[in-house]
Z-matrix of the N, CA and C atoms (Angstrom, degrees):
N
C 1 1.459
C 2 1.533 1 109.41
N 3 1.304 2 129.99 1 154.90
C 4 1.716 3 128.89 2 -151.30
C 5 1.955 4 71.28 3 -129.54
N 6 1.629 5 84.43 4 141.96
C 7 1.457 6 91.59 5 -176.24
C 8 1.371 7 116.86 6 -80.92
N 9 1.526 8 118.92 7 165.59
C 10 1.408 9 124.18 8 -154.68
C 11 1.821 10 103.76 9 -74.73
N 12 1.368 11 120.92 10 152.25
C 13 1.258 12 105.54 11 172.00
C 14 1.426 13 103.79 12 -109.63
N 15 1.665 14 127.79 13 151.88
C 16 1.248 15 143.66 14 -112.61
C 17 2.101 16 72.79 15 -134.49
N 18 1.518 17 93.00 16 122.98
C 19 1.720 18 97.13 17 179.20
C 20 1.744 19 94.62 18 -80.44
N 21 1.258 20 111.89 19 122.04
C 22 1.742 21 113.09 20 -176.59
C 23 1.300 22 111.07 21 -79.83
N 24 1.457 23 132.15 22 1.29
C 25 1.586 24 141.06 23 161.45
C 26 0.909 25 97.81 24 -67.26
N 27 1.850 26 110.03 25 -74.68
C 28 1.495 27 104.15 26 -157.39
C 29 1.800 28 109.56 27 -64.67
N 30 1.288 29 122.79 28 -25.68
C 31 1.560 30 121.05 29 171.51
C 32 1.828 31 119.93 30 -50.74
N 33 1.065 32 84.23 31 -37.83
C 34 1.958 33 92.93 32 164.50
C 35 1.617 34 131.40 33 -52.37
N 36 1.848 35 82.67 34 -49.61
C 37 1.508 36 93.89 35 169.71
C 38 1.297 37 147.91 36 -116.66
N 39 1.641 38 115.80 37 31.02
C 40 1.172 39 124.50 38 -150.21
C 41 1.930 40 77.53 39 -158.70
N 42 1.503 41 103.66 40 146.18
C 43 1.200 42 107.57 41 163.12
C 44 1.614 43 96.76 42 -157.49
N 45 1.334 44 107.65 43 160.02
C 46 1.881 45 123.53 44 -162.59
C 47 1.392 46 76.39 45 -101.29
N 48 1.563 47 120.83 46 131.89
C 49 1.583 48 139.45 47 103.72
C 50 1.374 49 131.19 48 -21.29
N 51 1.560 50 129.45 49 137.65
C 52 0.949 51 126.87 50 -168.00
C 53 1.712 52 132.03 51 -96.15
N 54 1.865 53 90.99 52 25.95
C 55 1.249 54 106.66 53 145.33
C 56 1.567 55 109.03 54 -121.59
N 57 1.429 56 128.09 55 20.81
C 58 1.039 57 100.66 56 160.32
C 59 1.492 58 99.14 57 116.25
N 60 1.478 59 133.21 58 -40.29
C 61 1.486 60 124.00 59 174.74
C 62 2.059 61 109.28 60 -64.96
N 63 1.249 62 78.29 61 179.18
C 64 1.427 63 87.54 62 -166.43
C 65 1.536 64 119.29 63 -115.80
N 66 1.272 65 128.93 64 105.70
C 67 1.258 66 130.45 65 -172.89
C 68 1.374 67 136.69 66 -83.11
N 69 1.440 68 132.90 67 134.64
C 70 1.266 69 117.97 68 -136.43
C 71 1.725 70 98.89 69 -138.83
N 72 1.004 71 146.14 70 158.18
C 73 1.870 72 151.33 71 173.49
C 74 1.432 73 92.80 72 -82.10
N 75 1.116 74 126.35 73 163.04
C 76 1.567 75 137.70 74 -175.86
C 77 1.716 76 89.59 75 -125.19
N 78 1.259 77 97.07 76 146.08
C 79 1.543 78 131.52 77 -175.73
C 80 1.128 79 120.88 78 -61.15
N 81 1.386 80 141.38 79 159.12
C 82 1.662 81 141.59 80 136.02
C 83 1.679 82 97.30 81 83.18
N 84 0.909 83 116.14 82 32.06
C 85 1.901 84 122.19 83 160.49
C 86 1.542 85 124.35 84 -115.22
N 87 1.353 86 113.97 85 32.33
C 88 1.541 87 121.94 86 -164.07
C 89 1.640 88 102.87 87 -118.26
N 90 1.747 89 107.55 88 -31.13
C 91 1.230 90 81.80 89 170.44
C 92 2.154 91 86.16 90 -172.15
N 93 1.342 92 109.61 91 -158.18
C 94 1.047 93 111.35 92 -165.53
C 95 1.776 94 126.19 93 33.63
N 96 1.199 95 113.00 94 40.05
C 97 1.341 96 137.27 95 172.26
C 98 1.579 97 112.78 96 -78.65
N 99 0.988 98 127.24 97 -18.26
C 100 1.425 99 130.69 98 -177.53
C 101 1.896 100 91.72 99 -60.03
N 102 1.231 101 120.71 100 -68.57
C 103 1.262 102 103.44 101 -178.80
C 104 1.706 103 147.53 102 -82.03
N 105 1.344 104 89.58 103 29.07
C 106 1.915 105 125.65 104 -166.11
C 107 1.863 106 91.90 105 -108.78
N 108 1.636 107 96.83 106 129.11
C 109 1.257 108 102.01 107 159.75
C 110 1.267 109 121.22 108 -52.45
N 111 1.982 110 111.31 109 140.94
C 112 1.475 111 110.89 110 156.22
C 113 1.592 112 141.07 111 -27.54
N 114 1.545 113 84.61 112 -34.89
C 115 1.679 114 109.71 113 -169.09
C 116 1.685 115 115.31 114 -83.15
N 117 1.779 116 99.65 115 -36.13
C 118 1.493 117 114.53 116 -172.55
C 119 2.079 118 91.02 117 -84.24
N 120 0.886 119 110.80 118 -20.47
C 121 1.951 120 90.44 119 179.88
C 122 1.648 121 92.45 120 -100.52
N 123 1.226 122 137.81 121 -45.84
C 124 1.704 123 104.07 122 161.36
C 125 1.424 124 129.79 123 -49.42
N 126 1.389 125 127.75 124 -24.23
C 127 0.868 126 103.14 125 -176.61
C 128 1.877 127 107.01 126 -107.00
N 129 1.527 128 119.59 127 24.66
C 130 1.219 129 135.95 128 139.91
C 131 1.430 130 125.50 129 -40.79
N 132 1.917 131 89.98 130 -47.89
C 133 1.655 132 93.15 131 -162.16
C 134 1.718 133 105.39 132 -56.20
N 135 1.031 134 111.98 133 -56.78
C 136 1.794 135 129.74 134 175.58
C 137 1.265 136 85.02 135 -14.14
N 138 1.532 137 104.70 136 141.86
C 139 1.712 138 138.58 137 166.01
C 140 1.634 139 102.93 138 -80.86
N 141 1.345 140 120.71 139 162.12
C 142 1.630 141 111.04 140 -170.14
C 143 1.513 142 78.77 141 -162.70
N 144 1.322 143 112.47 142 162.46
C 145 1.614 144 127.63 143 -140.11
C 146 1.949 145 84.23 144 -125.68
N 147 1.285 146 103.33 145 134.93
C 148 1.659 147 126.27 146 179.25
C 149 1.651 148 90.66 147 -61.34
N 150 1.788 149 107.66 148 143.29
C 151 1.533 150 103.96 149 174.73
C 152 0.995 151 94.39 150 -98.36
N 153 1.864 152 94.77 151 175.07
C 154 1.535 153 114.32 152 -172.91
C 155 1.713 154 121.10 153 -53.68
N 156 1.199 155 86.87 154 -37.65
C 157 1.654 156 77.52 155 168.85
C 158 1.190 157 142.20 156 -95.06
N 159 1.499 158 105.11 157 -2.72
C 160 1.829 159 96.18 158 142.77
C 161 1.185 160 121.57 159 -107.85
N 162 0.901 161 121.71 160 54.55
C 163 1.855 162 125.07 161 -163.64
C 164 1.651 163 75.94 162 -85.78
N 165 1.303 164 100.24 163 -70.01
C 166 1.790 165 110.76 164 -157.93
C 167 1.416 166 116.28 165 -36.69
N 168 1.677 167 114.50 166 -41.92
C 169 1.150 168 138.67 167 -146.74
C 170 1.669 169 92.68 168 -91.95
N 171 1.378 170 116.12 169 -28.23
C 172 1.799 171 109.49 170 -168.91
C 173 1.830 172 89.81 171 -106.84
N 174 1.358 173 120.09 172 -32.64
C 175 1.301 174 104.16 173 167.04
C 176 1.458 175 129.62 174 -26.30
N 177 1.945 176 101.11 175 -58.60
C 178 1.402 177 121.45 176 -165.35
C 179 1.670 178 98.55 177 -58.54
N 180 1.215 179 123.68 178 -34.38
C 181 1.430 180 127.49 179 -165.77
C 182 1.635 181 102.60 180 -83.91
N 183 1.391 182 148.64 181 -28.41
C 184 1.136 183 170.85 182 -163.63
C 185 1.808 184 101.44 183 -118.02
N 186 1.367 185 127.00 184 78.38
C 187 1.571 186 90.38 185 171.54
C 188 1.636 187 103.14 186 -127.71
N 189 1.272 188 114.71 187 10.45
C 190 1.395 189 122.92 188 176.42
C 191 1.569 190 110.41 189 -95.01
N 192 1.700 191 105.66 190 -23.77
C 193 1.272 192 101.89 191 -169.85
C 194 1.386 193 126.15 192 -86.65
């Protein structure tokens, strides 16, 4: 079998935990923030964990990492 090739998007934005879940950037902080609480774009910055049902699906794209 010829080894898997590694999608270099999703490698940018996804990184494995060191048990193994998968860590992900949280959404909607790039722009139109003027009318978003102070509180709701700090607590944007926070990393937030891939759900169960695409775990499998972003795994396949990530499998070296």
């Amino acid at each position: 079998m010829p080894k898997i090739k590694t999608n270099r998007s999703a490698a940018k934005r996804f990184n494995k935990t060191g048990s193994g879940k998968i860590k992900r950037a949280k959404a909607n902080k790039n722009h139109f923030t003027g009318k978003k609480a102070a509180k709701k774009i700090r607590n944007l910055r926070q990393s937030a964990l891939v759900s169960d049902g695409d775990f499998e699906r972003v795994s396949k794209l990530i499998p070296y990492k």
